[in-house]
Every structure is written in C-alpha cells, then in structure tokens.
N, C-alpha and C positions, 0 to 999 in steps of 0.2 A: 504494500500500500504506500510505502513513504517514497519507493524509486517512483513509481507511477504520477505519484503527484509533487515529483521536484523535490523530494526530502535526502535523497541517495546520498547525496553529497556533503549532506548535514551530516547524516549518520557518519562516513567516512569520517570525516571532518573533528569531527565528535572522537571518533574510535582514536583515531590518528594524534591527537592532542592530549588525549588521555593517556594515553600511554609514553608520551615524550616526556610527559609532566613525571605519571606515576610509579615509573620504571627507575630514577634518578631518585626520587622523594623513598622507595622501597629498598633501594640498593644503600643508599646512608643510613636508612635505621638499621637498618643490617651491619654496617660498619662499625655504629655506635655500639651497637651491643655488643658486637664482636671484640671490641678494643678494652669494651668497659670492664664486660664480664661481671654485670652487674643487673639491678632492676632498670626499670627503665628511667625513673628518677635520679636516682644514685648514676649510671651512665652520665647522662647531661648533665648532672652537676659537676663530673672528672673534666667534661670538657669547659666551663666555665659555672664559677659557683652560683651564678644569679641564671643559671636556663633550665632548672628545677623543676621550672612550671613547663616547660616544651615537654618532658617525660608526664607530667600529670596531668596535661591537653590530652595526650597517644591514648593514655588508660582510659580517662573517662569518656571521649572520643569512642573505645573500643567497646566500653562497656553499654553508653546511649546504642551503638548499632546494636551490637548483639540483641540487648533487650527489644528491643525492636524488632527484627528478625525472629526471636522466639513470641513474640505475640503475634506477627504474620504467620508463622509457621501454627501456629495453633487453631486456628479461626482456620486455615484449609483444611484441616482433618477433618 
C-alpha cells in the first residue's frame, strides 16, 4: 500500500537513516560496557563522573519499553 501510493521511498528513507543513526548509537554502548565492565551507570561514570544520568536514561528508557511491550503482548493473547 505505501509503494503504491508514493510512500516506498519514505519507508526506505526511514529504514536507511535508522540504521546509520542506530548501528553507531548500539556499537558505543557496546564499547562502554565492554571497557567499563560495569552496570551501566557505574560505566558512564569511568568515562566522566557527571554522565551518571546517560547510564540511568538506557535503564529507564529500557525499562518504559519493555513494560510496554509486555502490556501489548498481553491484550493479543
């Protein structure tokens, strides 16, 4: 429906930018915790002691989705 009516390209568009963004953004958390060896709070703090809150954005960030997802997934059953 979205190629049909001019959308194809969005989508691409869409796909293509997400993953330039997301791929760079996934591969540093990766770094950091790999360097830190640590939670993800304690990590960000080794790399400077006032970016505490970037580690406690990730978790609660992770944890709104999740919850989230477990109330959609519930209501399809």
């Amino acid at each position: 429906m979205a190629g049909t009516n001019g959308g194809g390209i969005f989508l691409l568009l869409y796909i293509l930018l997400a993953a330039l963004i997301g791929i760079p953004i996934l591969m540093t958390e990766l770094a950091v915790g790999r360097a830190g060896r640590k939670n993800a709070i304690a990590s960000c703090r080794s790399i400077n002691p006032h970016w505490g809150f970037v580690g406690a954005f990730g978790i609660a960030g992770a944890f709104f989705v999740l919850s989230y997802y477990c109330v959609v997934g519930g209501l399809g059953a």
